[in-house]
C-alpha positions, -999 to 999 in steps of 0.1 A, spaced: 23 -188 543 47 -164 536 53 -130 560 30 -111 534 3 -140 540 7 -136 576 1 -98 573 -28 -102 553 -45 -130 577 -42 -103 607 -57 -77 587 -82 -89 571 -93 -109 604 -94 -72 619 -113 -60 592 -139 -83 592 -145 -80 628 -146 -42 623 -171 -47 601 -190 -65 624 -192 -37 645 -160 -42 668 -140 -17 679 -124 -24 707 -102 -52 692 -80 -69 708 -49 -91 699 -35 -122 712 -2 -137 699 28 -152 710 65 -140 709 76 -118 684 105 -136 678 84 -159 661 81 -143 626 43 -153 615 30 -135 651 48 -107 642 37 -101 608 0 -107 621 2 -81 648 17 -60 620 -17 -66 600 -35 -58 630 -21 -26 630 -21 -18 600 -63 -25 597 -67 -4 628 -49 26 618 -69 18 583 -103 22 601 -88 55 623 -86 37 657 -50 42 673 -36 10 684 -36 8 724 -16 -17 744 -42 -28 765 -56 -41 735 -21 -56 725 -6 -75 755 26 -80 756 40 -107 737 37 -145 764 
């Protein structure tokens, strides 16, 4: 899966829990250095900002 596949797999997991009803989503990765936990926070993100909700680090730990 290539960084655009990544992208996509953490935004449209976001998305479908947003449509569930979720909105106080939270994400759990591992380092950033790591390119395809990266580019699924990115997605993340990006489907949050999509659906109005600011990102907040609570929500976003810090990478382990």
């Amino acid at each position: 899966m290539g960084s655009y596949g990544n992208a996509l797999a953490g935004e449209e997991a976001t998305d479908y829990l947003y449509e569930m009803g979720h909105r106080r989503i939270a994400y759990f990765g591992v380092s950033n250095a790591m390119l395809f936990s990266a580019e699924r926070r990115r997605g993340y993100q990006m489907s949050l900002l999509k659906h109005g909700i600011t990102p907040r680090e609570s929500c976003c730990p810090p990478e382990i």
